[in-house]
C-alpha positions in Angstrom: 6.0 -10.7 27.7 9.8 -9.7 27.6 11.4 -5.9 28.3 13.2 -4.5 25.0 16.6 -5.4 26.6 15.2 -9.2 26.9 13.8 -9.1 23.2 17.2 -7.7 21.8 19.5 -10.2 23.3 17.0 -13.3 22.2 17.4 -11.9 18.3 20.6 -11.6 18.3 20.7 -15.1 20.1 18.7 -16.3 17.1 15.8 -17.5 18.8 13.4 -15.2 16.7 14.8 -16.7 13.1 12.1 -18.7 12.7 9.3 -16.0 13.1 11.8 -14.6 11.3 12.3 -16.0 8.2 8.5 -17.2 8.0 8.1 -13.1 7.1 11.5 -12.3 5.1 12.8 -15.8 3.6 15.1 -17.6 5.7 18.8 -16.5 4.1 21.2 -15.9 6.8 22.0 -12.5 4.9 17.9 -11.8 5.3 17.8 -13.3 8.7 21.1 -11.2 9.8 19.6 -8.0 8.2 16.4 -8.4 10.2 18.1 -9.3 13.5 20.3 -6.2 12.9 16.5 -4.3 12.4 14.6 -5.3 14.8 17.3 -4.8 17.1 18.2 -1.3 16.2 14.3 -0.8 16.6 14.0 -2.1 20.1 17.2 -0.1 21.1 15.4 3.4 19.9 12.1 2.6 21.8 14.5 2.2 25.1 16.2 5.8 23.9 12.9 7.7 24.0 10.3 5.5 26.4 13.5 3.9 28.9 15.2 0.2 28.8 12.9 -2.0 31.1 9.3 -1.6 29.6 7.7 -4.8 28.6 7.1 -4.7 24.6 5.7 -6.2 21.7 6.7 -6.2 17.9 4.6 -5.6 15.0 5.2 -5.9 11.6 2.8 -4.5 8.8 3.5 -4.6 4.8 3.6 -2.2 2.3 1.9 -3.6 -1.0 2.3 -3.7 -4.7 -1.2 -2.9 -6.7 -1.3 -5.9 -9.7 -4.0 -5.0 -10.9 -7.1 -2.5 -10.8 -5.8 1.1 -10.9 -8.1 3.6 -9.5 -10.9 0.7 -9.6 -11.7 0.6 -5.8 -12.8 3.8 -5.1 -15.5 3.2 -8.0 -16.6 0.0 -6.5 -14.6 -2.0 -9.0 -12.2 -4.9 -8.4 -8.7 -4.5 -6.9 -5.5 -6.5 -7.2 -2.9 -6.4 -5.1 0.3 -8.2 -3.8 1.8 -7.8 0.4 5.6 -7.1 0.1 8.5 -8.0 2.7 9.0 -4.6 2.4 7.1 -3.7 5.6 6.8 -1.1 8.8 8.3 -3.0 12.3 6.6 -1.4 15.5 7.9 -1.7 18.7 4.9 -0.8 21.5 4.0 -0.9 25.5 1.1 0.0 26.5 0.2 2.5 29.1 -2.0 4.2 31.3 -2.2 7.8 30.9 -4.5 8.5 27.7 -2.1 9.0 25.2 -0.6 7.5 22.0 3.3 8.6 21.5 4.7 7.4 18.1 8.1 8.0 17.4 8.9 7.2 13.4 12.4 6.5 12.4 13.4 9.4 9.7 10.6 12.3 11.3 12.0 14.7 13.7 8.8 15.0 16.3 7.2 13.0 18.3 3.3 12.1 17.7 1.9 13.0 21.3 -2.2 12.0 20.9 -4.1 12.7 23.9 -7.1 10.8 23.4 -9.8 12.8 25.5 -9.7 14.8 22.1 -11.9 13.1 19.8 -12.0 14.9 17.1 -9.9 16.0 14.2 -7.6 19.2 15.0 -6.8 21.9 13.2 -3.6 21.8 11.7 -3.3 18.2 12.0 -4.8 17.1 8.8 -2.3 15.4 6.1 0.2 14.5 9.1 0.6 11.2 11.0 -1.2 12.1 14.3 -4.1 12.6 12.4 -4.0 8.9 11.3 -3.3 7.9 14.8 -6.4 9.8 16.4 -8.6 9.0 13.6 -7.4 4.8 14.0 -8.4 5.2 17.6 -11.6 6.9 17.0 -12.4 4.3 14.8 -12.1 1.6 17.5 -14.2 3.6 20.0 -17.0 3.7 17.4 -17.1 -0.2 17.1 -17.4 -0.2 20.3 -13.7 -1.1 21.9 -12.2 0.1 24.7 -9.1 1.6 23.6 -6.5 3.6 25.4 -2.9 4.7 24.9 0.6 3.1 24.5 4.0 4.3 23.5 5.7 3.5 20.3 9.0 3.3 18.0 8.3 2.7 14.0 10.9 1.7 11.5 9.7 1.0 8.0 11.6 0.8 4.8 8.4 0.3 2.7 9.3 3.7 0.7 7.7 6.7 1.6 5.7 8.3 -0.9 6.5 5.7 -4.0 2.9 4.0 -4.5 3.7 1.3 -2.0 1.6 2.5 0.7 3.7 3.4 3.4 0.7 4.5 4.9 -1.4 1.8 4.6 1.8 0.2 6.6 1.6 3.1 9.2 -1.8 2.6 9.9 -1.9 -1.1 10.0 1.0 -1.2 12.2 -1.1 1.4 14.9 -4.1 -0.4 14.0 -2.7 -3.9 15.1 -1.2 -2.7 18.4 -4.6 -1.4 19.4 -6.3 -4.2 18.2 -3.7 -6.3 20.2 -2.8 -4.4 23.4 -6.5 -4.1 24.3 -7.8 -7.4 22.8 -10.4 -6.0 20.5 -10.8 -8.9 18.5 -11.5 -7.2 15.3 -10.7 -9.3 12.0 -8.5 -8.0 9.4 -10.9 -6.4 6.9 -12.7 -4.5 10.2 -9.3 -3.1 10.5 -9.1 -2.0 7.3 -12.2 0.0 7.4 -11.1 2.1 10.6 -7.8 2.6 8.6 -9.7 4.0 5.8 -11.9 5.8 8.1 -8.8 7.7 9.2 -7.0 8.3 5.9 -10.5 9.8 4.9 -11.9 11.4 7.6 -9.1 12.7 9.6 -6.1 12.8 7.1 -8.2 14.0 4.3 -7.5 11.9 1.4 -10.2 9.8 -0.3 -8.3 6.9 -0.8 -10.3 3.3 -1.5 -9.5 0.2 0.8 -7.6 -2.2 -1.2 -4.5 -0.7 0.0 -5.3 -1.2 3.7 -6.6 -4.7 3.1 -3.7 -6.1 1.6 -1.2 -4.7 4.4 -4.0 -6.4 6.5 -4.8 -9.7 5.2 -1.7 -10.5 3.2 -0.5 -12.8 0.3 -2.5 -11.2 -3.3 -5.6 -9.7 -2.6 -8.5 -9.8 -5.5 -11.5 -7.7 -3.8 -14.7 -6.9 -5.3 -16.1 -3.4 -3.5 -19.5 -3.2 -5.5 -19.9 -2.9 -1.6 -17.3 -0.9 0.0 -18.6 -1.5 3.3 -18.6 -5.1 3.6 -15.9 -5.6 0.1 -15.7 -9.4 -1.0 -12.2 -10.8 -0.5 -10.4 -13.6 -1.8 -6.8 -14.5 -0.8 -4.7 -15.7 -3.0 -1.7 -17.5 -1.2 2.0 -16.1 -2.7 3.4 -19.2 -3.1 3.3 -19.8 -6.7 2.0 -16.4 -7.8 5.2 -15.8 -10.1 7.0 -18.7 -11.8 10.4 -20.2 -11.5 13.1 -17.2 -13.0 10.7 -14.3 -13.1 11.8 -11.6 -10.2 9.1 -8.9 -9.0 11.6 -5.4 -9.5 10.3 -2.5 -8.2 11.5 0.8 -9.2 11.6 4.3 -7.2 12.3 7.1 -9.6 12.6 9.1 -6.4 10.0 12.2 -7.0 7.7 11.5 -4.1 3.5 11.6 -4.8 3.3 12.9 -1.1 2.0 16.1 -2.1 0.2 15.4 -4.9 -3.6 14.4 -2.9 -5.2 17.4 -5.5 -4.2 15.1 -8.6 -5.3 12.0 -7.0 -8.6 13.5 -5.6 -9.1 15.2 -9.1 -9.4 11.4 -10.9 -12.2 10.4 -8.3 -13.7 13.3 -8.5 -13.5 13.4 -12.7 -15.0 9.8 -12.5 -17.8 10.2 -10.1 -18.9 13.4 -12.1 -19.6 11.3 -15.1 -21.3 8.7 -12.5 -23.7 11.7 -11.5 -24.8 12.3 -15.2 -25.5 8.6 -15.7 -27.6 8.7 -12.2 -25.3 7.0 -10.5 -22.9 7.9 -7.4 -19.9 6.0 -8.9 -18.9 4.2 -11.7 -19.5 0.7 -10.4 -23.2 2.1 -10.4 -23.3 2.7 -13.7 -24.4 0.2 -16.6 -21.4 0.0 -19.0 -23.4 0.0 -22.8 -25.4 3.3 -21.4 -22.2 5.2 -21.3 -20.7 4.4 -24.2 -24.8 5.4 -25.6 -23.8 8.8 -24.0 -20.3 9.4 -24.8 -21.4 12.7 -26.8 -23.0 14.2 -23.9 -20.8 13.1 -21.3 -17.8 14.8 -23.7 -19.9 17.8 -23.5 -20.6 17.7 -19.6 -17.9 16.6 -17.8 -14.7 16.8 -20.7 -12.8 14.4 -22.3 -10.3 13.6 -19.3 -13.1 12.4 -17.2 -14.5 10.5 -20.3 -11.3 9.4 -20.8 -10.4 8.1 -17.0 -14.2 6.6 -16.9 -13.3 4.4 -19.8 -10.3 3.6 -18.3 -12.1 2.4 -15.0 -14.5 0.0 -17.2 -11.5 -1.3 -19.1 -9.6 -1.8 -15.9 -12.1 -3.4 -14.3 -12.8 -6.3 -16.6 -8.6 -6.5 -17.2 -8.4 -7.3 -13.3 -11.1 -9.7 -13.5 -9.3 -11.6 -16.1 -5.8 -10.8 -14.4 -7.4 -12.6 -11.3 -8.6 -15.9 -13.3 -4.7 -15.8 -14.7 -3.4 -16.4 -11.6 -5.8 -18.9 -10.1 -5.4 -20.9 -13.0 -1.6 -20.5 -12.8 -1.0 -18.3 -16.3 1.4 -16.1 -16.0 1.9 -15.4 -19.3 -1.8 -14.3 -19.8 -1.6 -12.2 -16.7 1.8 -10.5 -17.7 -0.3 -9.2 -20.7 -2.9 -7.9 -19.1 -0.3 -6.1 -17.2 1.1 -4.6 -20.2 -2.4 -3.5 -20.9 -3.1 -1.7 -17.6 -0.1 0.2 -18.0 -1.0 1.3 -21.3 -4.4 2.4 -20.2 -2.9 4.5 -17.2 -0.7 6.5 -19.0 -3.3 6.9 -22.4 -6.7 6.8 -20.6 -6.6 7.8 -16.4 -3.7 10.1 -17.8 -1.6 9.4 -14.3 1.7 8.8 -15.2 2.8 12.3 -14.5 1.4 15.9 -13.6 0.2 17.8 -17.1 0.9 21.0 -14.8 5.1 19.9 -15.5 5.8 18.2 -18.2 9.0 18.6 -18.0 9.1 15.9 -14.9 8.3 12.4 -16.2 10.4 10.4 -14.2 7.7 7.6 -14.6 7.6 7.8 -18.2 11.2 7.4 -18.4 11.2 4.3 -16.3 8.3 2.5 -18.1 10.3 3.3 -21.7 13.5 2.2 -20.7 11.6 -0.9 -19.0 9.8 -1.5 -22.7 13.3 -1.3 -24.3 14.7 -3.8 -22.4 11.6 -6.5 -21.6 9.7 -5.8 -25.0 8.7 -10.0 -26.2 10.8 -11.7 -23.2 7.9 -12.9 -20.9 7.8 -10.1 -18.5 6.0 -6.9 -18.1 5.9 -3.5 -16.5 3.6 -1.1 -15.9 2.9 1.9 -13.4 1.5 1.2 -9.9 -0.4 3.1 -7.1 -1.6 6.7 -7.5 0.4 7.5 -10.1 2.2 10.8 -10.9 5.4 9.9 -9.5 6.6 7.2 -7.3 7.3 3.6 -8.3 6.8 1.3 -11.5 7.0 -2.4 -11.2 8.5 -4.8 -14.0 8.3 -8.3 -14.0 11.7 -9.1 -15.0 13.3 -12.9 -16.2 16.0 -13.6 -13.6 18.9 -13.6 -16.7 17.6 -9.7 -17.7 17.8 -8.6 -14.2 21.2 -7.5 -13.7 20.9 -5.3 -17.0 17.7 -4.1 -15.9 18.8 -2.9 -12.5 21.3 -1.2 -13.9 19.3 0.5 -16.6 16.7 1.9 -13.8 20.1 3.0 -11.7 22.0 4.8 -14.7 18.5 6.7 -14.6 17.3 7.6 -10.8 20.7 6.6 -8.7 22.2 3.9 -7.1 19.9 1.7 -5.0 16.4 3.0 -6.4 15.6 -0.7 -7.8 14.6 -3.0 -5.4 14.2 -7.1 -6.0 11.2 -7.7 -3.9 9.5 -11.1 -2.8 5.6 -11.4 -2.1 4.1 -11.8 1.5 2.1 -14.6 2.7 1.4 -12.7 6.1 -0.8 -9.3 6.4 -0.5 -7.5 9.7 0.7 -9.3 12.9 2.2 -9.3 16.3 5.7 -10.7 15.6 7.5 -11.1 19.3 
């Protein structure tokens, strides 16, 4: 194991490129970006925690949902693609009980003393709640977990439907799993990370998020058992075809404060599971609730009818998205994307906040990316959570440069971003 000093002067030697590359692409201007990176990263873990600790690097993706919005939580499928957009962690551990995570762009300093177990008040919806609940899951699998000091830098946008916290919490959830050799697989990982965005953060996300980040390349899950979810890995190689770019857009309204909205659509769904006698939708038998589409109008309201036929129309959609891609059609997939994005906006109803109308910024991105890609080949629809954040377009290589521009004329320079898939999940990188 090297000191940070050691580390920094062997990147910029180039004797990392290869491990390198095998996560970014192997461009000198990538390479040369992600010396420059990791290096700046080492350099701020010697500002705060001093220059001759002995350190590891971590990298953990963001993702990009393809498929199955607001499906996972119900026990549906889920769909969804790593990105080399991801969160580098430099750690060391130590002996003294406590976690310290410095994040690039924050202004404090996540001090976690770990003799405190459970979830503190006024902690809830910040980072050091994801960090104690990560660790707490590890104790309650039985590993013997203590503390280590930190430095994150991630450029996986922060609040845009690209989980940056699905990145934050793999990222802590692979230096535990690493510095006290636990063992655990990827999709154990997963579940502690989900345990702590639930239980300690407070949102009720689903998992497909922090499996992807975790295992890597496209991820098609089925969760009719959320606690042991059937995963297949699709490798990335391949996924899109020669001259079709994956463009991700950031109409720069973050979905950071919008958990109420999110929660509302689980909760919306699961009430019209409850009148069928089930707990979620995936418990539910599909012909018996379009029998009771009068009632369940009457009980629960037409959004949560609405969003409950979106999840059964989803779910088959990902299905057949999945087949699309093993069987190497892109063109069938890209029109099932078209068709999830339609059923988001019309039927799950989040593309943006009813309370303010007057803010669409998704809405404006996914008609301007119709106008343009509209019978081309590609696609576009809205990803993640919804309300605000990110759309992705699937955009042929000679359309790009007008589309880029398009999306900039509309949320600023730099808000469209050309990204590649990710063979690799969450890993120890140096």
């Amino acid at each position: 194991m090297a000191t940070s000093r050691q580390l920094r002067e062997q990147i910029a030697a180039g004797r990392w490129d290869a491990a390198l590359a095998a996560l970014y692409g192997g461009s000198e201007e990538v390479l040369s970006r992600q010396r420059s990176r990791y290096g700046a990263a080492l350099e701020q873990f010697e500002l705060y925690y001093g220059p001759e600790r002995q350190v590891q690097v971590y990298s953990a993706p963001g993702r990009t949902e393809l498929g199955g919005n607001h499906t996972d939580h119900q026990h549906g499928y889920g769909l969804a693609g790593a990105v080399t957009l991801d969160l580098v962690a430099v750690a060391s551990r130590n002996e003294d009980g406590f976690i310290r995570v410095k994040s690039r762009g924050f202004n404090k300093l996540d001090v976690i003393d770990l003799t405190e177990a459970e979830p503190q008040q006024g902690e809830s919806t910040h980072s050091a709640s994801l960090i104690r609940g990560i660790a707490e899951g590890f104790r309650g699998k039985g590993c013997d977990v203590g503390g280590f000091d930190a430095y994150t830098a991630s450029d996986v946008l922060r609040g845009s439907g690209l989980s940056s916290s699905a990145a934050f919490e793999m990222g802590v959830a692979i230096i535990l799993n690493t510095e006290y050799g636990c063992g655990l697989d990827a999709p154990a990982l997963a579940r502690i990370c989900q345990f702590a965005e639930n239980t300690y953060f407070g949102k009720p996300s689903g998992l497909l998020d922090q499996l992807t980040s975790a295992v890597g390349g496209v991820l098609f899950a089925d969760f009719a058992d959320p606690t042991a979810p059937k995963i297949e890995k699709i490798h990335a190689d391949g996924v899109l075809p020669e001259g079709m770019t994956l463009c991700v857009t950031d109409t720069r309204a973050s979905h950071s404060e919008l958990t109420g909205e999110f929660a509302a659509i689980r909760n919306e769904m699961e009430a019209v599971a409850a009148c069928l006698d089930g707990r979620v939708l995936g418990e539910v038998e599909e012909k018996r609730f379009w029998q009771e589409l009068p009632r369940l109008r009457e009980q629960c309201g037409d959004r949560a009818v609405l969003r409950a036929i979106h999840y059964f129309e989803e779910n088959a959609r990902t299905l057949a998205q999945r087949d699309a891609l093993v069987a190497g059609d892109f063109a069938a997939f890209a029109r099932l994307v078209e068709k999830s994005g339609h059923s988001s906006f019309e039927c799950c109803q989040n593309v943006y906040c009813a309370s303010s109308p007057k803010h669409q910024g998704l809405s404006a991105a996914l008609a301007i990316s119709q106008s343009i890609l509209a019978g081309t080949g590609g696609a576009w629809r809205m990803q993640g959570g919804g309300f605000a954040g990110t759309i992705q377009a699937f955009v042929p290589d000679a359309l790009v440069k007008r589309y880029c521009a398009a999306m900039e004329a509309l949320f600023g320079p730099g808000c469209c971003y050309l990204l590649s898939l990710r063979e690799q999940g969450a890993v120890r990188v140096m």
